[in-house]
VONU-124224 format. One record per atom (N, C-alpha, C): residue in three letters; x, y, z. Coordinates in steps of 0.02 Angstrom, whole numbers, plus 50000, padded with zeros to 5 digits. Layout:
BEGIN
ALAXYZ...
REM end
This chain:
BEGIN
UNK512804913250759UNK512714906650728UNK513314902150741UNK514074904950743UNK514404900250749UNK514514898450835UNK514304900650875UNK514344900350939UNK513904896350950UNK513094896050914UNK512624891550918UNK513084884150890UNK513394885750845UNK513484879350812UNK514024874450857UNK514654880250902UNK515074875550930UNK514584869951003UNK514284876551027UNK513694872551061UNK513534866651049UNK513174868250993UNK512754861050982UNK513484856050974UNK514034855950955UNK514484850850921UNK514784845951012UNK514644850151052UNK514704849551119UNK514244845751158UNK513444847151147UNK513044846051164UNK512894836451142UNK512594833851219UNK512594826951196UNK511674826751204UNK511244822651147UNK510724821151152UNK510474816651217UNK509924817451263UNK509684813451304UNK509714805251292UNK509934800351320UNK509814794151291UNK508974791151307UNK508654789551269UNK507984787051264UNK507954778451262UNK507484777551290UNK507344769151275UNK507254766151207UNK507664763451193UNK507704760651113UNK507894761551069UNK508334767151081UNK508674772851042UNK509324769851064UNK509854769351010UNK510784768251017UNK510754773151005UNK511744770251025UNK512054778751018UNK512294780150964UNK512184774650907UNK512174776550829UNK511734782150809UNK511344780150831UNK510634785450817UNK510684791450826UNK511024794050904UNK511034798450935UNK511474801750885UNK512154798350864UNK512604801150841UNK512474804050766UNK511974800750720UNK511784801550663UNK511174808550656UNK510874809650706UNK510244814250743UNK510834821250747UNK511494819650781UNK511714824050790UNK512134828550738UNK512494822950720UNK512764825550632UNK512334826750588UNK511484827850574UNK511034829350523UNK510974834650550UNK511014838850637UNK510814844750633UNK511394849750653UNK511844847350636UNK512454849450643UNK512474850750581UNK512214847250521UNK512484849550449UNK511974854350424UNK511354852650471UNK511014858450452UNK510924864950449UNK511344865350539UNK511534871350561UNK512114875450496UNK512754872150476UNK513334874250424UNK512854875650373UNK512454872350358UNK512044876450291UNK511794882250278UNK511494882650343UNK510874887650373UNK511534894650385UNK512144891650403UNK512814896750411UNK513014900450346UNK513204895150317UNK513354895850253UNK513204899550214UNK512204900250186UNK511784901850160UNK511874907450174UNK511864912350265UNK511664916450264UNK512384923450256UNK512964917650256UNK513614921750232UNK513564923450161UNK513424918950105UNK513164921850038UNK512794925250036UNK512224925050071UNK511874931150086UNK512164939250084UNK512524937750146UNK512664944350173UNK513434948750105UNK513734941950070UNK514324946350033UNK513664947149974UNK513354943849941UNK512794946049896UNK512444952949907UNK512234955449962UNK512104959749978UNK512574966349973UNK513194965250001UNK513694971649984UNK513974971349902UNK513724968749872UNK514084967649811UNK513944971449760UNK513944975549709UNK513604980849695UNK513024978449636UNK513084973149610UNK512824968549571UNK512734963049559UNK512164958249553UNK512304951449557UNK511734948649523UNK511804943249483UNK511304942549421UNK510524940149448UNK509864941749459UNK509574939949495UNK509144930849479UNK508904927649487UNK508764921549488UNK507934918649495UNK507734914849456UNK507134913249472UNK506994909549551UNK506584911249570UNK506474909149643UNK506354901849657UNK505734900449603UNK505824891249613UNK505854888849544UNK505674881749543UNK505634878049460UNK504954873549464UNK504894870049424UNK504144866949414UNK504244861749438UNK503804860249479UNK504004852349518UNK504614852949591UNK504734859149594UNK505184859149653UNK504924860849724UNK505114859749779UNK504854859349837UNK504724868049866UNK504124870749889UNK504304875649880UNK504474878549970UNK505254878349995UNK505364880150048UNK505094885750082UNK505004887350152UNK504744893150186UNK505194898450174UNK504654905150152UNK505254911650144UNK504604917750184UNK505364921350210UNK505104926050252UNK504914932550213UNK504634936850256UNK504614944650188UNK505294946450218UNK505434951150172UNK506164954950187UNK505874962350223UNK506384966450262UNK506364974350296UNK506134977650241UNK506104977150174UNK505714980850115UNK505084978150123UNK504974975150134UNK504154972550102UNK503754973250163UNK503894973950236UNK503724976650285UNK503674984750286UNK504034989050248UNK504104995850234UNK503664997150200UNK503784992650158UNK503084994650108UNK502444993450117UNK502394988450175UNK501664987550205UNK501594994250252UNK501844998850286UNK501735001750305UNK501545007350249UNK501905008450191UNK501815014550187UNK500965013050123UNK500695006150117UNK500035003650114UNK499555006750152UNK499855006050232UNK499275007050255UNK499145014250250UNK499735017750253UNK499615025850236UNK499215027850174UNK499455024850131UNK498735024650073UNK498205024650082UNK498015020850113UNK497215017750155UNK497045023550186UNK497615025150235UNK497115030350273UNK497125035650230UNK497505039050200UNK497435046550138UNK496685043450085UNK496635035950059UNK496065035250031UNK495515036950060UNK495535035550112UNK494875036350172UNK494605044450196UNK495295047150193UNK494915055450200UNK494735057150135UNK495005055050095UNK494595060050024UNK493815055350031UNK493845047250041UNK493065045050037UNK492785050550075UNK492865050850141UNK492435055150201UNK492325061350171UNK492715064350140UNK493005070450133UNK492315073850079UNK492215067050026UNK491755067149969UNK491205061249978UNK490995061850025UNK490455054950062UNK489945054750012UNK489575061750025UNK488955062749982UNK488925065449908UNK489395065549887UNK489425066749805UNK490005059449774UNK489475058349717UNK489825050649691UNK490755051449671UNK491025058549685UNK491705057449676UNK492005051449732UNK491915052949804UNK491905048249854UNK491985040549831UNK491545038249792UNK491565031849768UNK492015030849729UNK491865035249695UNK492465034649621UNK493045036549643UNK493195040249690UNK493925040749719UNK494105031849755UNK493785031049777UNK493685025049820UNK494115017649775UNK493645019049713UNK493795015149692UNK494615015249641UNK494715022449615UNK495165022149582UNK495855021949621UNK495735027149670UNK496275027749714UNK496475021249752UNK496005018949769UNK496295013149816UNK496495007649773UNK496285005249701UNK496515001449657UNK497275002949647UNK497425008549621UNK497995012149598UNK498625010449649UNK498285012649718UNK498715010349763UNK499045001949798UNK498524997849794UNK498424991749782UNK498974988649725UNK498954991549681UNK499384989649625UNK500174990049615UNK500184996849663UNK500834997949681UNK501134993149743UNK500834991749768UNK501074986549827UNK501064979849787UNK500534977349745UNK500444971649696UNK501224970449667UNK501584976349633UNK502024975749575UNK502644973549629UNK502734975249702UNK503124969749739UNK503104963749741UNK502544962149758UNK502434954549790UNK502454952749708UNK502224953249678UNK502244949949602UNK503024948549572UNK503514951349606UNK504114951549596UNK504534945949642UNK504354946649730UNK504494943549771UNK504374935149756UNK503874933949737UNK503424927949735UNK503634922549672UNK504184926949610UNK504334924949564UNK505174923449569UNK505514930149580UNK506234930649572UNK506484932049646UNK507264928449638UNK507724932349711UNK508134934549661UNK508254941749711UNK508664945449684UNK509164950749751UNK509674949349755UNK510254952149831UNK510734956249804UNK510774960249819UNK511384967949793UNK511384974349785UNK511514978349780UNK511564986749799UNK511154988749730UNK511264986049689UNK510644986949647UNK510174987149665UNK509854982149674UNK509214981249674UNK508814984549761UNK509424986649796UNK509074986849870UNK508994996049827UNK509414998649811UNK509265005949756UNK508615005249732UNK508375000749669UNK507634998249648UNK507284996449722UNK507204996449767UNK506974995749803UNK506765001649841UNK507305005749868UNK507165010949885UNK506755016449835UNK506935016049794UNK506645020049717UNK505895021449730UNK505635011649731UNK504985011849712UNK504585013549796UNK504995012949846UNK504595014649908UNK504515023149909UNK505315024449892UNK505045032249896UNK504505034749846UNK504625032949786UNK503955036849732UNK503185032749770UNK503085025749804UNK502585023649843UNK502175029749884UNK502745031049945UNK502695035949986UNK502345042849974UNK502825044649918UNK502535050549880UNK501935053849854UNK501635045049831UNK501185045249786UNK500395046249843UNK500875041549892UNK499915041549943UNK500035048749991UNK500525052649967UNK500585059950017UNK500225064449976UNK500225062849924UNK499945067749863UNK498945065749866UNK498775060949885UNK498155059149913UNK497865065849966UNK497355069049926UNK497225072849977UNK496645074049970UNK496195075450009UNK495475075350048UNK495045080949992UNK495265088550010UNK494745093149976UNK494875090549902UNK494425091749876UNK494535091449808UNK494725098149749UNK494425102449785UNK495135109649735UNK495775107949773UNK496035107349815UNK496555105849838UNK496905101349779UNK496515096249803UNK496855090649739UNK496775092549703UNK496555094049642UNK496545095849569UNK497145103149569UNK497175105649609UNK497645111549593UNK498285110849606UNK498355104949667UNK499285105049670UNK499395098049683UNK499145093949688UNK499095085049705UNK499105079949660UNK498495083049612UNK498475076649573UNK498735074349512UNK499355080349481UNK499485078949415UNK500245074149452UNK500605079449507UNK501075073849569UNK500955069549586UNK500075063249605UNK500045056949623UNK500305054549548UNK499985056749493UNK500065054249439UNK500925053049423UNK501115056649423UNK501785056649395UNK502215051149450UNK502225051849513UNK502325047349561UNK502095038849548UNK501455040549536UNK501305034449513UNK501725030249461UNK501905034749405UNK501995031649341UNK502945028049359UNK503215032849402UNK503905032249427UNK504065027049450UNK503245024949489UNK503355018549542UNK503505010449509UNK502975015049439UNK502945006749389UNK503445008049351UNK503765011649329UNK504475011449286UNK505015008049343UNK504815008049414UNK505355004849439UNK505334995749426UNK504584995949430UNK504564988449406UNK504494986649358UNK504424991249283UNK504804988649231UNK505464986549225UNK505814988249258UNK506604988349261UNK506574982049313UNK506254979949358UNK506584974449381UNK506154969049331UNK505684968149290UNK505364964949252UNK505984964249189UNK506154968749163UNK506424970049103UNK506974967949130UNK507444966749155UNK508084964549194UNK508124955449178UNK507304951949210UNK507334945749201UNK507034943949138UNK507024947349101UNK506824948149014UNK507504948248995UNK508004949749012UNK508664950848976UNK509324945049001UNK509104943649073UNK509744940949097UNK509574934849152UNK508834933349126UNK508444927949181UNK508584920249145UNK508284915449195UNK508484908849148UNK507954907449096UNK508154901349043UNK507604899948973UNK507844895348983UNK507364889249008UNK507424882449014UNK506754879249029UNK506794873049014UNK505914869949040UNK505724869049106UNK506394871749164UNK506144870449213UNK505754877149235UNK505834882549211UNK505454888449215UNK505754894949172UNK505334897649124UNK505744903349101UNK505584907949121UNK506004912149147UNK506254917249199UNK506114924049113UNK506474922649084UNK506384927749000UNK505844928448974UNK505474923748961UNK504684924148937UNK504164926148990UNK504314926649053UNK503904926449089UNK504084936949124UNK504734937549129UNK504964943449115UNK504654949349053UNK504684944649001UNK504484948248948UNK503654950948960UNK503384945348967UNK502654946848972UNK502534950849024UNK502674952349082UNK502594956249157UNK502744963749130UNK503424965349065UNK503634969349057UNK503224974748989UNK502934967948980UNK502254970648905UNK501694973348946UNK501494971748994UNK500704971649031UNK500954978249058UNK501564980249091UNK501564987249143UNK501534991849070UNK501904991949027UNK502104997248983UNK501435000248968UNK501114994048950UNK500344995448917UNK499854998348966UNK499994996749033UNK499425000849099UNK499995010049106UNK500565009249101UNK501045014849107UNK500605019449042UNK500465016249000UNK500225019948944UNK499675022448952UNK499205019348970UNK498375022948986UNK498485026749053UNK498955027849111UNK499085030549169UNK499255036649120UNK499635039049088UNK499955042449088UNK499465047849046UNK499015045749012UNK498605049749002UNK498095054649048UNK498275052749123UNK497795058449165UNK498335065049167UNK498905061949165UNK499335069649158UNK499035075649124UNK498545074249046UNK497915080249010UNK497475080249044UNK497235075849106UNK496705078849127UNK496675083649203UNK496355088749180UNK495795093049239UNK495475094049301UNK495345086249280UNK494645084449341UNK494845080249383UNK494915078749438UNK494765070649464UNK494445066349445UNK493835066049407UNK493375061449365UNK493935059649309UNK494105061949284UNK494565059349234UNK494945058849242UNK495345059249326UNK495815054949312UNK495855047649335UNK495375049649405UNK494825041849428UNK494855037749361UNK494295039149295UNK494305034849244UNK494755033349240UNK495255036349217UNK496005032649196UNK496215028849222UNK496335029449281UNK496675025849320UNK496175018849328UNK495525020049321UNK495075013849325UNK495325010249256UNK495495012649198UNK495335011849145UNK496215007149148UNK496805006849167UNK497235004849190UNK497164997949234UNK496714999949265UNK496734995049311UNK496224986249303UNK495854989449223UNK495184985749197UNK495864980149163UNK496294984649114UNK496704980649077UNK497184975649131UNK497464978149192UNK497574971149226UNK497214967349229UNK496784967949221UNK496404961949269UNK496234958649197UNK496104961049140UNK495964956749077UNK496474954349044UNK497084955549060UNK497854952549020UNK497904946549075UNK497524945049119UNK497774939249133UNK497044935449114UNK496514939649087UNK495964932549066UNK496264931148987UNK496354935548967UNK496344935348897UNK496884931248855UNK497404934048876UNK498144932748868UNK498324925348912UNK498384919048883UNK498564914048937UNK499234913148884UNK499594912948961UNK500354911648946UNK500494902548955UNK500714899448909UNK500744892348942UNK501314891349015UNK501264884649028UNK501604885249083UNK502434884249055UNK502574882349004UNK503274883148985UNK503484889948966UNK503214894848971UNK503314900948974UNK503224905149027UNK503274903549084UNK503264906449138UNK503594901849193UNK503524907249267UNK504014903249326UNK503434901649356UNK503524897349407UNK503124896149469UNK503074902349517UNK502604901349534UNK502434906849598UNK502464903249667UNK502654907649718UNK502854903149774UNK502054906149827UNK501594901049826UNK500884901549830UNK500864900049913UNK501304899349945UNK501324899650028UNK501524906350050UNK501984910450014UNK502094916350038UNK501914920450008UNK501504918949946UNK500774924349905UNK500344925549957UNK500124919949996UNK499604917550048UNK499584923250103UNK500334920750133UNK500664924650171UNK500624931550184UNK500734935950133UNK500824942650109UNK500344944950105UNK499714941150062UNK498914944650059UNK498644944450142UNK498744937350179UNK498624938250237UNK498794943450281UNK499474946750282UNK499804950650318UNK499494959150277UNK499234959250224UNK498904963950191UNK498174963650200UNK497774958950239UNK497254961950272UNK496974963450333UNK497494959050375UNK497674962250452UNK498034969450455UNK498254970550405UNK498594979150410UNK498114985350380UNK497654981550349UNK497094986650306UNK496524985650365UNK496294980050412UNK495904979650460UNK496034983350532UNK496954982950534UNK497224987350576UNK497144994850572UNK497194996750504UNK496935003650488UNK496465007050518UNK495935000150501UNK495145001550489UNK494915004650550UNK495215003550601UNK495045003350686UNK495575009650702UNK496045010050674UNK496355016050687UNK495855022950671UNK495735022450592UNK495355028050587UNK494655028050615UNK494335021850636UNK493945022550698UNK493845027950735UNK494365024650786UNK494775028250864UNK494865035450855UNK495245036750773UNK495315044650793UNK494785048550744UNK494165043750749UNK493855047650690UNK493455052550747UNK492895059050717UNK492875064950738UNK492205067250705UNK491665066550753UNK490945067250731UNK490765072450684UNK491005076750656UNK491005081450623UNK491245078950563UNK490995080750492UNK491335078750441UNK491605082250419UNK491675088850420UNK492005095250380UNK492635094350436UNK492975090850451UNK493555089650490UNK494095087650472UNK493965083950413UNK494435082050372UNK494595086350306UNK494175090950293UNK493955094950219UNK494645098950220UNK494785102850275UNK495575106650260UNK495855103750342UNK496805102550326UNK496965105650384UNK497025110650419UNK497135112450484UNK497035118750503UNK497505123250485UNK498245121750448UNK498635123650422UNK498345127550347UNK498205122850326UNK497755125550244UNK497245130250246UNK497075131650318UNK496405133850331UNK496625138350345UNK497095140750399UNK497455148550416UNK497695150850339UNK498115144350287UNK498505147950227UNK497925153050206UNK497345149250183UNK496745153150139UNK496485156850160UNK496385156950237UNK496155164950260UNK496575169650250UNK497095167950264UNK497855175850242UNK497595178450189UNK497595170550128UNK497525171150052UNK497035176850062UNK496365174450065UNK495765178450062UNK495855186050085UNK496245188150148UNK496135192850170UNK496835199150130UNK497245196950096UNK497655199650054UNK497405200949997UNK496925198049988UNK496585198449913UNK496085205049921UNK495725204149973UNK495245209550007UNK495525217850014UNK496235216850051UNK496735222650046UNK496785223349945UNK496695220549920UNK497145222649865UNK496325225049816UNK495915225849840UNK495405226649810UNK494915223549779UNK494685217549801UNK494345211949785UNK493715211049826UNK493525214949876UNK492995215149923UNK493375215249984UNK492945215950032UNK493015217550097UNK492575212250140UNK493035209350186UNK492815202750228UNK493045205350303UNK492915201150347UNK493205199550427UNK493265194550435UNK494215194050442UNK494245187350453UNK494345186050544UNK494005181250551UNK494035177850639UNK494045171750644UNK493805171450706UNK493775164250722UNK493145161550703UNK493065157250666UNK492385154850653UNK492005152650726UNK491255156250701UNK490765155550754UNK490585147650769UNK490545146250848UNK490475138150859UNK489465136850891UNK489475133650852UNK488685131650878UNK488675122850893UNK488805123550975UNK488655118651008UNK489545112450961UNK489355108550956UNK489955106050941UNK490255107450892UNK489755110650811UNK489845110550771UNK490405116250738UNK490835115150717UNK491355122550697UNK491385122550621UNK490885127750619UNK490755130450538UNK491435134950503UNK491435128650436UNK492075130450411UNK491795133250322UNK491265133650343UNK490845137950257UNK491345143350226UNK491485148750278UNK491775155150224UNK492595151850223UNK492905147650246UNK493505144850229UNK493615141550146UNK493055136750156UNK493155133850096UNK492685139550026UNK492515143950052UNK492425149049989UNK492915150549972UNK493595154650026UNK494145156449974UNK494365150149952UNK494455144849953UNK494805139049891UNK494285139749827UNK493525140749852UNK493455142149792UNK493405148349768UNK493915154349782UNK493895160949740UNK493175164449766UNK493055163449786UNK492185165649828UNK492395171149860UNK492755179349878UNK492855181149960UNK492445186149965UNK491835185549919UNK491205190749955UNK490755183549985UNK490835181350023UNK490465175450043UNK489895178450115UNK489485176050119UNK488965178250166UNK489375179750259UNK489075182250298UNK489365180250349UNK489345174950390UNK489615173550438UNK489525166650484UNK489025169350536UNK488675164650536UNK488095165350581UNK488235166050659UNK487995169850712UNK488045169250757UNK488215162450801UNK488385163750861UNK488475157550888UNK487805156050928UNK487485161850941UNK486665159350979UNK486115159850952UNK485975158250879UNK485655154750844UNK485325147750832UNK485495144750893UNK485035137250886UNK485775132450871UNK485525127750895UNK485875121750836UNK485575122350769UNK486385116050745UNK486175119250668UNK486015110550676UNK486195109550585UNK485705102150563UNK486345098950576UNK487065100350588UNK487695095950589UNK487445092950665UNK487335096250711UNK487415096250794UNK486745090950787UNK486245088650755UNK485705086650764UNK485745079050758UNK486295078850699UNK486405073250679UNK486995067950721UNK487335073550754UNK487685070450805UNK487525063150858UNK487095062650884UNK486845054750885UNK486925048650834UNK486775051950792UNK486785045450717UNK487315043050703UNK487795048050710UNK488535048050682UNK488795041550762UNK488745046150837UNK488725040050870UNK488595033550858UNK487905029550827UNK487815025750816UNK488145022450767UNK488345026350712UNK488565023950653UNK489505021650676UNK489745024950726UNK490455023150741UNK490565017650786UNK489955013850818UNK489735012250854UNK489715004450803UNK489045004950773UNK489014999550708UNK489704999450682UNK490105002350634UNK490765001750608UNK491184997850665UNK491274999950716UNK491744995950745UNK491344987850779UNK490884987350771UNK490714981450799UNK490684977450722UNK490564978550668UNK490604976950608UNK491334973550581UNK491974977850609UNK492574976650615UNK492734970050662UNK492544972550710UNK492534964450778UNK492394960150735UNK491954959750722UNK491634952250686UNK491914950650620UNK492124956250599UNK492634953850512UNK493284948050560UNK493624953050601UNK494214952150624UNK494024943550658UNK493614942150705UNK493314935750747UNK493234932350677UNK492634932750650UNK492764927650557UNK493214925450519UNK493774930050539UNK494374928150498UNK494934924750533UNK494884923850606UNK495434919550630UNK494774914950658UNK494254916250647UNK493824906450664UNK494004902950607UNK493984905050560UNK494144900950478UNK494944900450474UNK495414904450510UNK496114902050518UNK496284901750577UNK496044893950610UNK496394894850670UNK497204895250701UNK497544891950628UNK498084892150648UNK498574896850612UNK498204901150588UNK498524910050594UNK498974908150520UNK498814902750471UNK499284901850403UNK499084906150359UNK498434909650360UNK498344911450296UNK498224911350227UNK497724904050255UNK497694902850196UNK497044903850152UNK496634905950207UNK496074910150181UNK496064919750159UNK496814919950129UNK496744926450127UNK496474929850065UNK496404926350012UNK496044927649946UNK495414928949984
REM end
């Protein structure tokens, strides 16, 4: 920047017809002062940043201009580790296609996750905040993020036995991180008519406690159904604390509604980016996603140690292949405690009904991705100039 800047102090503007060299000279000192600003700014920046604390600030005021802001290397991290959500949501849908957990995973899980990326931008959009603090709160809530969509997993004894009481608890970690940056501008934000940063703190910091509260109740539950509810049941009360509850506007900040825009935009080109990923590597077979092949060797050991120890007597092999299809039946018996399970059928026995359906599934990956084309073509004909402002 300052090499740009001696430059320019060097640099003489073209002379134009009608234009003095008052002009020139006045053209040149406005972006010369603009440049020292733009210097300036980003040196406070950078000692703000090493500083180990620094009081954080409402972002705009009511009636103020609202300048262009970029996302920060966090909020790009965290879009990634979104889309990892998406895809872990997507194998448990597949995973549970034909039984209504699928849906109800669908819906709770991907809300849940949604929300955790929400409690950023809801932060970004309101307050700046620069310092070793808060880049800590930052890291905090990406790692318990991370955590939470690794704990997302496909079989469903799987999940219920070692996954899901860990999404939960992960979860709850993620929103205590943004109580604390909520509760922070509840304590040490501004209270003035141009925006209160305290009242508006306060309320952000009432609404999580109270969803932290109904979350925290799947920790007693069992099932995935109950904890789906819960987590639905969490996610009902957002959405009604903002019908119910109206905060006036002297009790709250402005929201910066170009880079809300922004962010939702850049959050459905990355969920559409997904969409085509798991496309590409999706895999005509649906029992493909049900275990990895890792989980799948663990439970045969399991099974066949259990058999040594007096529990019945099995053969474990390679499962028999008919035509494309690779029958994984006596696998998922030992998850469920099953290991007198029938045998696997020969391999020259016919096709079975998986191998039959194999065409359809063609077609159907076929439809999905041309379905995608045309989301993706619809959404930059209605933005041609890529702002985003159709991203609601």
């Amino acid at each position: 920047c300052k090499v740009g800047a001696l430059m320019l102090k060097r640099q003489t503007l073209p002379s134009l017809p009608g234009r003095s060299r008052k002009r020139e000279r006045e053209l040149r000192d406005e972006e010369l002062a603009r440049t020292e600003a733009l210097n300036a700014e980003d040196a406070e920046g950078t000692r703000n940043r090493h500083r180990f604390y620094n009081k954080p600030a409402r972002l705009l005021t009511w009636a103020a201009k609202q300048d262009r802001r970029h996302a920060q290397p966090h909020d790009l991290f965290v879009d990634l580790i979104q889309v990892a959500a998406v895809f872990q949501t997507g194998h448990f849908v597949s995973a549970n296609l034909t039984t209504p957990l699928g849906a109800l995973g669908l819906c709770a899980l991907g809300v849940t996750t949604l929300t955790l990326w929400m409690d950023l931008l809801e932060y970004r959009t309101r307050f700046d905040s620069e310092s070793m603090y808060h880049s800590v709160l930052d890291f905090l809530h990406a790692l318990c993020f991370a955590a939470a969509a690794h704990n997302i997993m496909p079989e469903r004894d799987l999940f219920e036995r070692r996954h899901m009481q860990a999404f939960v608890v992960f979860v709850l970690t993620a929103r205590a991180v943004a109580i604390a940056r909520a509760l922070e501008m509840a304590l040490v934000g501004e209270a003035d008519e141009k925006g209160n940063a305290r009242a508006s703190g306060r309320d952000i910091t009432a609404r999580l406690l109270a969803e932290c509260a109904i979350i925290s109740m799947a920790l007693f539950s069992d099932t995935v159904e109950g904890t789906c509810y819960t987590l639905l049941a969490a996610a009902l009360l957002h959405v009604l604390w903002g019908i119910v509850i109206r905060v006036p506007e002297s009790r709250r900040v402005p929201v910066h509604v170009e880079f809300t825009l922004h962010r939702l935009g850049e959050l459905i080109m990355l969920t559409l980016g997904e969409s085509v990923l798991s496309l590409v590597l999706a895999i005509s077979r649906p029992d493909a996603v049900m275990l990895h092949p890792t989980e799948a060797t663990r439970l045969a050991e399991e099974g066949l140690d259990l058999a040594h120890e007096g529990h019945g007597t099995m053969t474990v092999g390679v499962p028999a292949q008919c035509g494309e299809c690779l029958l994984l039946d006596h696998v998922r018996s030992f998850a469920r405690g099953d290991y007198l399970s029938a045998t696997v059928p020969p391999a020259d026995e016919g096709a079975c009904d998986e191998c039959d359906l194999a065409p359809r599934r063609d077609l159907a990956f076929v439809g999905a991705f041309l379905l995608i084309s045309n989301v993706v073509f619809l959404y930059h004909h209605a933005n041609p100039q890529h702002r985003y402002k159709h991203a609601v």
